[in-house]
The first five atom37 places (N, CA, C, CB, O) and aatype in JSON, in Angstrom:
{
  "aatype": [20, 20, 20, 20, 20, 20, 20, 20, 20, 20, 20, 20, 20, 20, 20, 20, 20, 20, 20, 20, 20, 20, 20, 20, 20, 20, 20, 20, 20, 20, 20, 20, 20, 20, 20, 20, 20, 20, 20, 20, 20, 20, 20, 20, 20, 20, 20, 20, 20, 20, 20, 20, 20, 20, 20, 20, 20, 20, 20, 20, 20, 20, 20, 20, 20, 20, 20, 20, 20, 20, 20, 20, 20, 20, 20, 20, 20, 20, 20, 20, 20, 20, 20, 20, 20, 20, 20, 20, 20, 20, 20, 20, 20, 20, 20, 20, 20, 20, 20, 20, 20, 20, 20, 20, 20, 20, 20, 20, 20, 20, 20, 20, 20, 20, 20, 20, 20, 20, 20, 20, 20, 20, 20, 20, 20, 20, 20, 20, 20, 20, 20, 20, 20, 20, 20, 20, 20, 20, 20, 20],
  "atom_mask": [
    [1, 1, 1, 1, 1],
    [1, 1, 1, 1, 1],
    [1, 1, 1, 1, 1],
    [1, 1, 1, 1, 1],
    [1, 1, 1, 1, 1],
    [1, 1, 1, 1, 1],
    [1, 1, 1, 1, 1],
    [1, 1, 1, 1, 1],
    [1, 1, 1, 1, 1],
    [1, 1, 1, 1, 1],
    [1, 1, 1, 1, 1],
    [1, 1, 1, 1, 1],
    [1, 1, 1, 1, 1],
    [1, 1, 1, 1, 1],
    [1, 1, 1, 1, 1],
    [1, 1, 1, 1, 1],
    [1, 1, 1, 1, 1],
    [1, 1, 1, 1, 1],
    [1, 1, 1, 1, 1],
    [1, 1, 1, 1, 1],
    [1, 1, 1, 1, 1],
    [1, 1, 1, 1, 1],
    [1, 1, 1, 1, 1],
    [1, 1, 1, 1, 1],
    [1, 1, 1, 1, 1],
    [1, 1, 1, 1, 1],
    [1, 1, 1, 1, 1],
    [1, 1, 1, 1, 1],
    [1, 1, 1, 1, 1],
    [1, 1, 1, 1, 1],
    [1, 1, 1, 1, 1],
    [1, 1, 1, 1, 1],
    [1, 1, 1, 1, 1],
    [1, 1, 1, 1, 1],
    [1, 1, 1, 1, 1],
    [1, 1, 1, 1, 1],
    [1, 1, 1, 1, 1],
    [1, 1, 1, 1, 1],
    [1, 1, 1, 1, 1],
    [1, 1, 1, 1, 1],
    [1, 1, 1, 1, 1],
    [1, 1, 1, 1, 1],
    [1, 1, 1, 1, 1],
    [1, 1, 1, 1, 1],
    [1, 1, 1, 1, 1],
    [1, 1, 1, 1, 1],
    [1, 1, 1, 1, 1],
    [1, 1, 1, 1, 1],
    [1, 1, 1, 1, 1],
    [1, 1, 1, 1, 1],
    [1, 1, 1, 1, 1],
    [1, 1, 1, 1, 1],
    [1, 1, 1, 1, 1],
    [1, 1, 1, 1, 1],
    [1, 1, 1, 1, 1],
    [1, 1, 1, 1, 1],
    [1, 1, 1, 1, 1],
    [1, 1, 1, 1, 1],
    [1, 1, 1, 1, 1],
    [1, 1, 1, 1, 1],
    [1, 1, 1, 1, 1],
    [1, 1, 1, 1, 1],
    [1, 1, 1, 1, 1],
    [1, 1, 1, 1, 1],
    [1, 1, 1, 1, 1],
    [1, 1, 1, 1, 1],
    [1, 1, 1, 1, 1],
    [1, 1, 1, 1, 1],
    [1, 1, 1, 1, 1],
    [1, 1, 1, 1, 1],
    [1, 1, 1, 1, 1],
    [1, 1, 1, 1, 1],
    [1, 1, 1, 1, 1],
    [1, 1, 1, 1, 1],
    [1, 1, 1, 1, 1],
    [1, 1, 1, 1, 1],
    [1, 1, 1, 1, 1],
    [1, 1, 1, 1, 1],
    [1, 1, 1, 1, 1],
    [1, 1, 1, 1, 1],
    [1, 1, 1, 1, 1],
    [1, 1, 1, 1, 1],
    [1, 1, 1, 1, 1],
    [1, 1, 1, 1, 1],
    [1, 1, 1, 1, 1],
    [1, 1, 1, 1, 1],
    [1, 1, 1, 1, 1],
    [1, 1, 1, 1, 1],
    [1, 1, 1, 1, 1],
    [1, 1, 1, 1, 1],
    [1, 1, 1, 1, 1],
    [1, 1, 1, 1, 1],
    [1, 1, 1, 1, 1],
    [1, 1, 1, 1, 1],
    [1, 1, 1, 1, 1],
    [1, 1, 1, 1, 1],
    [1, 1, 1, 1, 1],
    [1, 1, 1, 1, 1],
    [1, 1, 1, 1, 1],
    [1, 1, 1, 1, 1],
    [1, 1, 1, 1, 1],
    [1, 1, 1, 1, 1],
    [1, 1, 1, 1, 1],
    [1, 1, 1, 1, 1],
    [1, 1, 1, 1, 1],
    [1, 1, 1, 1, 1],
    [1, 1, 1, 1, 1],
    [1, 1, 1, 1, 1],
    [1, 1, 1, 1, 1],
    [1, 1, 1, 1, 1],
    [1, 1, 1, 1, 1],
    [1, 1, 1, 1, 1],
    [1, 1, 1, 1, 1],
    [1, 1, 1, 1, 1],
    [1, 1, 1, 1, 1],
    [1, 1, 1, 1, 1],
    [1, 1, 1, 1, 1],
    [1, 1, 1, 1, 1],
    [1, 1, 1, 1, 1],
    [1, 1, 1, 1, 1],
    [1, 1, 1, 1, 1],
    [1, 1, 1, 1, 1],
    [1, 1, 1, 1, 1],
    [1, 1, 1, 1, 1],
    [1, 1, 1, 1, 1],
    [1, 1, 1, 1, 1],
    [1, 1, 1, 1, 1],
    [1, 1, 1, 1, 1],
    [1, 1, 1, 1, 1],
    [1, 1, 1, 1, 1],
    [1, 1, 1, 1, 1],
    [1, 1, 1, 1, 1],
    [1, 1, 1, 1, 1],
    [1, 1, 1, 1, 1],
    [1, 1, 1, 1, 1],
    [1, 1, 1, 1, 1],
    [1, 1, 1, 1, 1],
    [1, 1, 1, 1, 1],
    [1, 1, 1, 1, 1],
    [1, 1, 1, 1, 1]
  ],
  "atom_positions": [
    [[87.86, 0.84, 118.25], [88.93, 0.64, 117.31], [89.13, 1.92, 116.5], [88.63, -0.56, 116.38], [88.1, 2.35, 115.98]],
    [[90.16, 2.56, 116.31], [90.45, 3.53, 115.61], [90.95, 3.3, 113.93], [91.4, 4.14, 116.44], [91.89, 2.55, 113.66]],
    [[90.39, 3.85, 113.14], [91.02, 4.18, 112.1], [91.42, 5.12, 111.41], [90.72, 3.86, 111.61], [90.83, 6.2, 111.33]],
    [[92.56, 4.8, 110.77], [93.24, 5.66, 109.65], [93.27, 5.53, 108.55], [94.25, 5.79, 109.68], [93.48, 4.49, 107.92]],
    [[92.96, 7.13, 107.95], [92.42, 6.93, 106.99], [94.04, 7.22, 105.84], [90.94, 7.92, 106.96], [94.91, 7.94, 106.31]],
    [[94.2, 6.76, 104.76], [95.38, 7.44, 103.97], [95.14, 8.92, 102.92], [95.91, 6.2, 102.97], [93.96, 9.13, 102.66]],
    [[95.83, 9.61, 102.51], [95.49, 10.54, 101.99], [96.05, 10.0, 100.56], [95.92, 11.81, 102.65], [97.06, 9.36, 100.25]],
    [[95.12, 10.44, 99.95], [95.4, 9.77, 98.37], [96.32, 10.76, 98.0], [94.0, 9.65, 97.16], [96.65, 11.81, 98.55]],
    [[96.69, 10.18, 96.88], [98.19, 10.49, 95.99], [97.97, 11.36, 94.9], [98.91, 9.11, 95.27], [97.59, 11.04, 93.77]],
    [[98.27, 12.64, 95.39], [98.75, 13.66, 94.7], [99.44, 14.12, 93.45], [99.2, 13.91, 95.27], [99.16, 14.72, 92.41]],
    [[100.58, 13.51, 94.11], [101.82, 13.35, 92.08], [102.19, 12.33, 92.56], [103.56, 14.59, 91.37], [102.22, 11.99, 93.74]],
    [[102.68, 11.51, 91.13], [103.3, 10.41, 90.69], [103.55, 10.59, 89.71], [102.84, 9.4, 90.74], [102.98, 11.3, 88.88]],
    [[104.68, 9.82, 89.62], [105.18, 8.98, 88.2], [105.19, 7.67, 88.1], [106.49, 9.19, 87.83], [105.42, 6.95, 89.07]],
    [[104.99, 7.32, 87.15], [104.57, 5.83, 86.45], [105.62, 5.12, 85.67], [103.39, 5.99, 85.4], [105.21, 4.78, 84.55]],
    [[106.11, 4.99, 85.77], [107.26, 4.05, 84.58], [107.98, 5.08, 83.81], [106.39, 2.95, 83.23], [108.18, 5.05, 82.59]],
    [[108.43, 6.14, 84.8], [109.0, 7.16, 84.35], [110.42, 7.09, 83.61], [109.0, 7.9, 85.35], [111.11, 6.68, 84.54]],
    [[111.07, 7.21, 82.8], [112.37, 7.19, 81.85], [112.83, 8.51, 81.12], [112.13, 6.17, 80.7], [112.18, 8.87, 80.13]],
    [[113.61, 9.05, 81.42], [114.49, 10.26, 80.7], [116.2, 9.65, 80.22], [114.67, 11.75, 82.07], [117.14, 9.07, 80.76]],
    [[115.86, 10.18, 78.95], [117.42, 10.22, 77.95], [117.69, 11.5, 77.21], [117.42, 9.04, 76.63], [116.78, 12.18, 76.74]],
    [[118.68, 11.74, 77.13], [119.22, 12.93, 76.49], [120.11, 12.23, 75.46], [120.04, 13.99, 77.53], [120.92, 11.36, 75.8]],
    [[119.96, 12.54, 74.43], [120.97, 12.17, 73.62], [122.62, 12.96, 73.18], [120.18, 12.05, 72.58], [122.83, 14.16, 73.39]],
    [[123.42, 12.23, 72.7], [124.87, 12.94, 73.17], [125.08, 12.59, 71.78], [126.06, 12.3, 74.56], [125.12, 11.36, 71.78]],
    [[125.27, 13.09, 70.33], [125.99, 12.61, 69.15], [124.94, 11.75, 68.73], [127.44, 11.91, 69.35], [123.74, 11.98, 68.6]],
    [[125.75, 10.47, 68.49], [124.68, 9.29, 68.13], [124.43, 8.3, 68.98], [125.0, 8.57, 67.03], [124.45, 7.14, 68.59]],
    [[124.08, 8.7, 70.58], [124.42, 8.04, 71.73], [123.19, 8.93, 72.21], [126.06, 8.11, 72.42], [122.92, 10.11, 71.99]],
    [[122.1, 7.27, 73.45], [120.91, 7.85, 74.0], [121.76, 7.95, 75.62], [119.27, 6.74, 73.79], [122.41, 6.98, 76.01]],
    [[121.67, 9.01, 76.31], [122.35, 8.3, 77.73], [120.83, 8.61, 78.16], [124.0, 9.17, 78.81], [120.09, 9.55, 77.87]],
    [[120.64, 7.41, 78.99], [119.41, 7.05, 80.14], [120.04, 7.75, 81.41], [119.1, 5.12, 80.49], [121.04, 7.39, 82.04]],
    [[119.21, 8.88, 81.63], [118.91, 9.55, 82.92], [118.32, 8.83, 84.42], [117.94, 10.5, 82.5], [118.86, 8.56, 85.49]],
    [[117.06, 8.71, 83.92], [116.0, 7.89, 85.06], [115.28, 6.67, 84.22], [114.58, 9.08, 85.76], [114.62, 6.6, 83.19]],
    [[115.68, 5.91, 85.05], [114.93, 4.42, 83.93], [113.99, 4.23, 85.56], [116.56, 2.36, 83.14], [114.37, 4.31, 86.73]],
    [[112.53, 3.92, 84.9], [111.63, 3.3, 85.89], [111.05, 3.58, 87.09], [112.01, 2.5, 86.14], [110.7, 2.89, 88.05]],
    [[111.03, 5.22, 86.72], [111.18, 5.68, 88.23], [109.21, 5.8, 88.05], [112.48, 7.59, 88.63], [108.34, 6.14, 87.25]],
    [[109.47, 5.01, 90.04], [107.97, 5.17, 90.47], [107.25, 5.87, 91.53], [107.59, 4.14, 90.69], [106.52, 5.21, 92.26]],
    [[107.33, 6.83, 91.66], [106.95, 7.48, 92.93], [105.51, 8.09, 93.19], [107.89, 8.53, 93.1], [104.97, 8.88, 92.4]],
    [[105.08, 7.76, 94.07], [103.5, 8.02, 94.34], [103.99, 9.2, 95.94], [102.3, 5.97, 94.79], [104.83, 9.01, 96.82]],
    [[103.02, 10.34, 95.73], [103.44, 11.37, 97.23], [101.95, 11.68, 97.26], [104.73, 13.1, 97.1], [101.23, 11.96, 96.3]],
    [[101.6, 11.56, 98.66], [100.48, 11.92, 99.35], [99.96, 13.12, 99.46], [100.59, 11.62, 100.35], [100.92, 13.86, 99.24]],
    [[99.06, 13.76, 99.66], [98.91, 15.07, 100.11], [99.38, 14.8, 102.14], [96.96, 15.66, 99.6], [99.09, 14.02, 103.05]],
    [[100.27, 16.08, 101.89], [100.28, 16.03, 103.24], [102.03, 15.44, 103.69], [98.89, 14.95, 103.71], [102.66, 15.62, 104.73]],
    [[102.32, 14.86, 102.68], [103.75, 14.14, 102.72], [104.74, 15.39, 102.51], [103.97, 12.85, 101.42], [104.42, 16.56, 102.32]],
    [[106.29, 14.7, 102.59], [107.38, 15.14, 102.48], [108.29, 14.47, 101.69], [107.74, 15.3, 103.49], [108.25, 13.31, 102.11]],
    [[109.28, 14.54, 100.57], [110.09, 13.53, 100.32], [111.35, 14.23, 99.86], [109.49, 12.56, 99.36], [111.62, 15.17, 99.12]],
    [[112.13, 13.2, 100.76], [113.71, 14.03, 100.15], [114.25, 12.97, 99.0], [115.24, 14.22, 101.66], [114.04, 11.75, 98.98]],
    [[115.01, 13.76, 98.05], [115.28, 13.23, 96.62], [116.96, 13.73, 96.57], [114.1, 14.05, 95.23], [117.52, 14.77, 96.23]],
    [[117.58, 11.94, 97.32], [119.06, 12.47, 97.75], [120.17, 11.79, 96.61], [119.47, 11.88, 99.54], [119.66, 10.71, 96.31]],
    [[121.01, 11.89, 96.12], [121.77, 10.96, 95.54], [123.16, 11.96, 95.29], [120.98, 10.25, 94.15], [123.46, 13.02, 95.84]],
    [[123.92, 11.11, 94.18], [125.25, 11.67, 94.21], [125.14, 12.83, 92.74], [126.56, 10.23, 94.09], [124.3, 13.01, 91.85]],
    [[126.1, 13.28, 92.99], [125.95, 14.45, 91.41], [125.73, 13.6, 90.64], [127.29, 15.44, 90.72], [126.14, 12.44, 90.67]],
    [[124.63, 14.44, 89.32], [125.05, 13.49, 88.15], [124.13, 12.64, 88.01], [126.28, 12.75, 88.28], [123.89, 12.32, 86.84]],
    [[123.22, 11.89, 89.27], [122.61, 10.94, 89.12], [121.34, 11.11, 89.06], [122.9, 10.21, 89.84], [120.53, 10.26, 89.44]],
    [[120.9, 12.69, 88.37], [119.49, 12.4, 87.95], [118.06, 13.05, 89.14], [119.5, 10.54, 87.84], [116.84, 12.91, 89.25]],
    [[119.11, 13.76, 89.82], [117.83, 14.13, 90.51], [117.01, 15.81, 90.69], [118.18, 13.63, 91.87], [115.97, 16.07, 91.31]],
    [[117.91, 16.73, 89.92], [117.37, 17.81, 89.11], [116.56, 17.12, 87.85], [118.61, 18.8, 88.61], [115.35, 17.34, 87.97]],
    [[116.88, 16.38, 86.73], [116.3, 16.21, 86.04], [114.9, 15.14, 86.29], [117.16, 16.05, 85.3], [113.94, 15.39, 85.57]],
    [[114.8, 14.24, 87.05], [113.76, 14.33, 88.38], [112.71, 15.56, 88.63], [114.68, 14.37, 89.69], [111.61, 15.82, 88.14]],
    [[113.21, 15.96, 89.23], [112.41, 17.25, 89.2], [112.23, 18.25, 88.4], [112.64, 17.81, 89.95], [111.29, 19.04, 88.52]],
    [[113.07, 18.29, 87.55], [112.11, 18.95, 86.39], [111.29, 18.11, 85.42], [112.94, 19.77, 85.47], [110.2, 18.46, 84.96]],
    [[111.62, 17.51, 85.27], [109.84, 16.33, 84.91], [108.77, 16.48, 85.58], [109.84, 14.65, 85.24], [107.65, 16.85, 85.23]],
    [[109.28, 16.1, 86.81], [107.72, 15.77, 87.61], [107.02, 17.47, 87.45], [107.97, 15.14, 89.81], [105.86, 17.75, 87.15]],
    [[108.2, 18.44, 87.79], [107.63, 19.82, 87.69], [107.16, 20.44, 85.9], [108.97, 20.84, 88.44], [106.91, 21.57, 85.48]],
    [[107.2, 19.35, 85.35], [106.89, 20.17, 84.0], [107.67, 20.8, 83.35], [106.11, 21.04, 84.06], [107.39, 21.4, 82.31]],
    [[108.94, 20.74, 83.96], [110.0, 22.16, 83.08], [110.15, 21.12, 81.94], [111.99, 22.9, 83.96], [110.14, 21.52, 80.77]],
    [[110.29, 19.78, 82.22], [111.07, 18.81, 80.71], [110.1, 17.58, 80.56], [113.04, 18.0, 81.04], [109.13, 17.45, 81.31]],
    [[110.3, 16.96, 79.86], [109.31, 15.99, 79.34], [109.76, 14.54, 79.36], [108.96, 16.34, 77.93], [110.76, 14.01, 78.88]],
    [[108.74, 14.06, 80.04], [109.47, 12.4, 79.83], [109.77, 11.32, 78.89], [108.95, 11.67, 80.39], [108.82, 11.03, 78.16]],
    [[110.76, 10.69, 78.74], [111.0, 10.3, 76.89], [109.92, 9.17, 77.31], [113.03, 9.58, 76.01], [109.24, 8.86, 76.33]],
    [[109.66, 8.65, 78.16], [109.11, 7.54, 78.48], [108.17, 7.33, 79.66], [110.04, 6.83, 78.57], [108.72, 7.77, 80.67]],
    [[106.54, 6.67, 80.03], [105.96, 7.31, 81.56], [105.35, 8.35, 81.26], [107.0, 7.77, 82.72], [105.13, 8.9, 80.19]],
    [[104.99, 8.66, 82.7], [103.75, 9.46, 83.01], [103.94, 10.33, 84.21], [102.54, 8.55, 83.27], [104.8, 10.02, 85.04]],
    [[103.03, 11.64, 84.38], [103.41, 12.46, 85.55], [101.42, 12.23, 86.19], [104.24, 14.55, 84.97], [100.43, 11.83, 85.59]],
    [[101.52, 12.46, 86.9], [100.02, 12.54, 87.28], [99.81, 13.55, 88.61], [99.44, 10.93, 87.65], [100.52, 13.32, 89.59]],
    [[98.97, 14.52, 88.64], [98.78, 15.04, 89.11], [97.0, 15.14, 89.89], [99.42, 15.69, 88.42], [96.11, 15.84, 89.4]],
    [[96.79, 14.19, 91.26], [95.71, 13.85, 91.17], [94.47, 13.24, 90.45], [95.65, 14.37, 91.38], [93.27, 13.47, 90.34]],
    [[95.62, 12.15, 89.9], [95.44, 10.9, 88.99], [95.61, 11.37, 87.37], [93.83, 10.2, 89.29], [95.82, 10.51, 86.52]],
    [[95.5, 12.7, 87.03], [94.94, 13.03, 85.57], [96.35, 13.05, 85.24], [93.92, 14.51, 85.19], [97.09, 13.1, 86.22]],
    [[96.89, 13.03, 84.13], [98.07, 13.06, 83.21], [98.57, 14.28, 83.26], [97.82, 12.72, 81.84], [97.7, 15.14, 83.08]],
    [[99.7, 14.72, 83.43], [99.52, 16.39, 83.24], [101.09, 16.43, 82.26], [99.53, 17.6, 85.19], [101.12, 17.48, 81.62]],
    [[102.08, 15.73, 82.06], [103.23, 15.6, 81.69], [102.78, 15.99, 79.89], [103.9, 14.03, 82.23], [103.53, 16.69, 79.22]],
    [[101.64, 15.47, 79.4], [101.38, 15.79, 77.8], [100.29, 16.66, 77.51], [101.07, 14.54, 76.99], [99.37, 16.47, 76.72]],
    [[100.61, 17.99, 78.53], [99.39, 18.89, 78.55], [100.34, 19.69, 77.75], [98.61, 19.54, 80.07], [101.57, 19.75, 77.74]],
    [[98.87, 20.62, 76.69], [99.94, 21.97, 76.3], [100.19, 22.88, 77.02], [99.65, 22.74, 75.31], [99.51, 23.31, 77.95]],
    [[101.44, 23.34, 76.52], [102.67, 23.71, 76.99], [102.1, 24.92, 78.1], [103.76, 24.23, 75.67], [102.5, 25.09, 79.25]],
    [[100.95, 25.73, 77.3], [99.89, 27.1, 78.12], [99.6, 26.19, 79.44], [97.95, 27.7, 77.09], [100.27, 26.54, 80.41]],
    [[98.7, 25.06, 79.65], [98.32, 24.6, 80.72], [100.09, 24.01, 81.09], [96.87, 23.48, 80.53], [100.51, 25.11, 81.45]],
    [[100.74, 23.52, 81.17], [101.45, 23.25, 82.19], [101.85, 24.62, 82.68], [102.54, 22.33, 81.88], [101.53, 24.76, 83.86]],
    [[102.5, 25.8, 82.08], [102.58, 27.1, 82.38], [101.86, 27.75, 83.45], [102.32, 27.65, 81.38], [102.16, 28.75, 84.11]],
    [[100.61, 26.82, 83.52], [99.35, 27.27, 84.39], [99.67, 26.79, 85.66], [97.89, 26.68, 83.94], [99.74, 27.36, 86.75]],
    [[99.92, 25.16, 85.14], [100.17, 24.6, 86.65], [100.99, 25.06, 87.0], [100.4, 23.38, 86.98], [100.52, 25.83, 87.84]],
    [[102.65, 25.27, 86.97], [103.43, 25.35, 87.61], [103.55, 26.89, 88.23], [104.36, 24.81, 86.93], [104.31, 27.26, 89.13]],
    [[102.61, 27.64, 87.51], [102.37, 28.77, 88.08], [101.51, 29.04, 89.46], [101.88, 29.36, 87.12], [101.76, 29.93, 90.28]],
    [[100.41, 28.06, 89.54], [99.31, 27.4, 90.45], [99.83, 26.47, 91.48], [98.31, 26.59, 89.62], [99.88, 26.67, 92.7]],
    [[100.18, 25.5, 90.86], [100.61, 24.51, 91.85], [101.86, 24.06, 92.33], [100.19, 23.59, 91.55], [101.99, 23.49, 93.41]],
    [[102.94, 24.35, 91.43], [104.4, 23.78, 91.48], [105.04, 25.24, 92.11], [105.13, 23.18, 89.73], [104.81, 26.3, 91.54]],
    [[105.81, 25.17, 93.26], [106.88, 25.55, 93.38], [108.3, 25.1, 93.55], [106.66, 26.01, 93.95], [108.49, 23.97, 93.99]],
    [[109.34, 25.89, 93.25], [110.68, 25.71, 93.03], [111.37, 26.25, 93.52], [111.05, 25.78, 92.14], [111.4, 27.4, 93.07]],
    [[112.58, 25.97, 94.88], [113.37, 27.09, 94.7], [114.49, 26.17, 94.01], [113.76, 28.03, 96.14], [114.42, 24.97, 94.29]],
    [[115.73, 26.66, 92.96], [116.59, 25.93, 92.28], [117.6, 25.87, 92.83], [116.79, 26.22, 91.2], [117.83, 26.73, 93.68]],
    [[118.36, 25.08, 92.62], [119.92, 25.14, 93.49], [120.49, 26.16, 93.09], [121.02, 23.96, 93.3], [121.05, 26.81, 93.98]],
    [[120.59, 26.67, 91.78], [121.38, 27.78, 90.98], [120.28, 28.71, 90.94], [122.02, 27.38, 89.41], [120.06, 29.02, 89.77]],
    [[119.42, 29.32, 91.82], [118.25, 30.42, 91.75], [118.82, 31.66, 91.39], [117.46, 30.64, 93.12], [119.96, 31.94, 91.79]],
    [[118.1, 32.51, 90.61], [118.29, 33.99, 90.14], [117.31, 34.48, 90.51], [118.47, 34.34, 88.77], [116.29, 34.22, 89.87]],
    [[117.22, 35.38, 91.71], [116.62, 36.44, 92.2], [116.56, 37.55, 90.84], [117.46, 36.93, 93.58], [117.41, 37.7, 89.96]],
    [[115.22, 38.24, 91.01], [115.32, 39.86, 90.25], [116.38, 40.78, 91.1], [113.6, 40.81, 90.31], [115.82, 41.09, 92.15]],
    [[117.39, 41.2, 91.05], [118.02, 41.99, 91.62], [117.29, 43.56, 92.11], [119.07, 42.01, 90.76], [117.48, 44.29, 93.08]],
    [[116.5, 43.65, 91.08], [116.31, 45.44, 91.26], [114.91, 45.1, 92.37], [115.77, 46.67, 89.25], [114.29, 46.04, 92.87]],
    [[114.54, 43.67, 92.65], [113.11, 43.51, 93.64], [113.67, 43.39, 95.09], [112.07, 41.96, 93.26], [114.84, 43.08, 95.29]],
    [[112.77, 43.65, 96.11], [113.49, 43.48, 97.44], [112.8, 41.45, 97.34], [112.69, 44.96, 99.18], [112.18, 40.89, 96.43]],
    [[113.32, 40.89, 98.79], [112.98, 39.62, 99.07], [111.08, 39.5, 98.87], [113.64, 39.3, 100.71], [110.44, 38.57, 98.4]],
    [[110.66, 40.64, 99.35], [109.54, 40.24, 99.18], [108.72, 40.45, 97.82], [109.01, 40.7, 100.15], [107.72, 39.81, 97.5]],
    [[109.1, 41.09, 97.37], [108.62, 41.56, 95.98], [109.6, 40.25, 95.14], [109.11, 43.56, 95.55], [109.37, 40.35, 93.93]],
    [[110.33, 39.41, 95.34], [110.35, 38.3, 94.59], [110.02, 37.26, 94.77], [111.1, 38.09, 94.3], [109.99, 36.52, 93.78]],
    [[109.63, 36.74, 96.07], [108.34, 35.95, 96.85], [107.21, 35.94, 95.78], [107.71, 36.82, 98.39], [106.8, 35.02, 95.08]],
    [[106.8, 37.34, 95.88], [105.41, 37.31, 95.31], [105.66, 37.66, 93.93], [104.34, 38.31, 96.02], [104.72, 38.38, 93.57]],
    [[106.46, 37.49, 93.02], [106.76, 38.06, 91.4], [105.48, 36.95, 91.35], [108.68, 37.76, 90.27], [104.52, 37.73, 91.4]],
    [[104.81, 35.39, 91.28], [104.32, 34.69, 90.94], [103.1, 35.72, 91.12], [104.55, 33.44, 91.44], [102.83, 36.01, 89.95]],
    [[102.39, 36.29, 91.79], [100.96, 36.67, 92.03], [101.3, 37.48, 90.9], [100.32, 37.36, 93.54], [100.59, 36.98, 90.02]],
    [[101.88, 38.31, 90.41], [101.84, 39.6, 89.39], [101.55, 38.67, 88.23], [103.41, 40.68, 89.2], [100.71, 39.11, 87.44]],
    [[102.03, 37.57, 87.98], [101.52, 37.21, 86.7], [100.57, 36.59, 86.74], [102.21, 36.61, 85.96], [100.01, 36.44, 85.66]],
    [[99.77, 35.81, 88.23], [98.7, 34.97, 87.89], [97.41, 36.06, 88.41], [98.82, 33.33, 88.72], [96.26, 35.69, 88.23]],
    [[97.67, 37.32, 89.02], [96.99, 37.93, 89.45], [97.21, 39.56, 88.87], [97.09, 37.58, 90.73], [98.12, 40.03, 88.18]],
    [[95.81, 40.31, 89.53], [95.86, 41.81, 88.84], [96.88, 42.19, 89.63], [94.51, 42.89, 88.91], [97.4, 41.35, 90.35]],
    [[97.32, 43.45, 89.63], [98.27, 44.55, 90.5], [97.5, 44.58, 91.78], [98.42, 46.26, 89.79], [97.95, 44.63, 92.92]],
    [[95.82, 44.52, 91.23], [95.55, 45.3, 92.84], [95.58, 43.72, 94.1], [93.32, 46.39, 92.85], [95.72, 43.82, 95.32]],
    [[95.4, 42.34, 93.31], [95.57, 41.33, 94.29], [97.19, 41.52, 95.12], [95.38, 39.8, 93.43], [97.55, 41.42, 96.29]],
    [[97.96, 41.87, 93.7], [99.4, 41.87, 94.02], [99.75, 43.18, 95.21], [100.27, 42.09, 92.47], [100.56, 43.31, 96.12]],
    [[99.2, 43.6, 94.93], [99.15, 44.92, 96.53], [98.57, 44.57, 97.37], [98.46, 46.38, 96.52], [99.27, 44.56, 98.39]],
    [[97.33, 44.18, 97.58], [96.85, 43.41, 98.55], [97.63, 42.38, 99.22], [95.87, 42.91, 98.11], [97.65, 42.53, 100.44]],
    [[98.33, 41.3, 98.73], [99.22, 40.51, 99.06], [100.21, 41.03, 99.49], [99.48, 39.81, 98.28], [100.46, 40.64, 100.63]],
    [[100.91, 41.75, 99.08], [102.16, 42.47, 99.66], [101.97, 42.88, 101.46], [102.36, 44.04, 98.63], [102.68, 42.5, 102.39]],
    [[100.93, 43.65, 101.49], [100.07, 44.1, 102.08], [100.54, 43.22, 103.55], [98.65, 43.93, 101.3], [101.24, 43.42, 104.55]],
    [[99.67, 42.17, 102.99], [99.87, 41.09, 103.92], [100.47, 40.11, 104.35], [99.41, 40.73, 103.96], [100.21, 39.37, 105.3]],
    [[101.69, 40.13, 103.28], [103.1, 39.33, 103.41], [103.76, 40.46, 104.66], [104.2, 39.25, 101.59], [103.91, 40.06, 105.82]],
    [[104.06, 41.6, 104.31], [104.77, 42.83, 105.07], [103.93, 42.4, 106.4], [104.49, 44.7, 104.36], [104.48, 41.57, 107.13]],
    [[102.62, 42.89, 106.78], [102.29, 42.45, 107.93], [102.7, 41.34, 108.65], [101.33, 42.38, 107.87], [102.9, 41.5, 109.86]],
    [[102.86, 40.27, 108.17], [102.83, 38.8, 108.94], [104.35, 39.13, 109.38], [102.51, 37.08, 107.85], [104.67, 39.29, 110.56]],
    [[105.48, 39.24, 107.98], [106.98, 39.25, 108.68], [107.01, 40.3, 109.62], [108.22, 39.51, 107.65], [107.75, 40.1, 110.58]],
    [[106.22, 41.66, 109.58], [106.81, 42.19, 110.72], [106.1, 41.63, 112.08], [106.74, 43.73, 110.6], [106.47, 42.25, 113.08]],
    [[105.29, 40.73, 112.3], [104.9, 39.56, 113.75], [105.99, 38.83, 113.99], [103.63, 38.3, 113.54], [106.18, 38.46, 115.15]],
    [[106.89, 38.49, 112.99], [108.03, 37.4, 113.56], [108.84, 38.1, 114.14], [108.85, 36.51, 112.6], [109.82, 37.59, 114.69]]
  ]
}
């Protein structure tokens, strides 16, 4: 008999809720959102303009905060960390590319790939890496 095993859950949100307020008016963004993702998974996050799914992801990614809920990141809370540690994570663990992305202009493609190592790393990791980004693309 074979078994399978599941890979436990990575990020989630818990009874997640975002509002922005407009004047003297709350508008509800995401009411109740529950999503549990595996290590190892994929998930597409499709809907119509408008309906909340940038601001979706910048929650779960830390850029904004949930009025309501929880983010979890391998069960621990990470949504009411200070502001330095989420900075950390999303530097570590979260990537983004944005729909509206701003490249450094004066960097080539690869030198903005790797802008993240220059700040979580010395110059000389960041040369080293280069190093070996340049190698691999010139194999393809």
């Amino acid at each position: 008999m074979q078994t399978t095993s599941i890979a436990p859950v990575h990020l989630a949100t818990v009874a997640l809720e975002k509002s922005y307020r407009k004047g003297n008016h709350q508008i509800p963004v995401l009411r109740g959102v529950e999503i549990n993702i595996r290590h190892g998974e994929f998930l597409s996050i499709v809907g119509q303009s408008g309906s909340g799914k940038s601001t979706l992801l910048h929650v779960m990614g830390l850029l904004d905060s949930p009025s309501v809920g929880e983010v979890l990141l391998d069960g621990d809370r990470i949504d009411d960390l200070p502001p330095k540690t989420r900075d950390e994570l999303r530097n570590r663990v979260f990537g983004f590319v944005f729909q509206f992305y701003h490249l450094l202009p004066e960097l080539s493609v690869l030198e903005n790939v790797l802008a993240p190592l220059m700040i979580r790393h010395s110059m000389l990791s960041y040369w080293k890496r280069r190093r070996e980004f340049r190698a691999a693309a010139e194999e393809m």
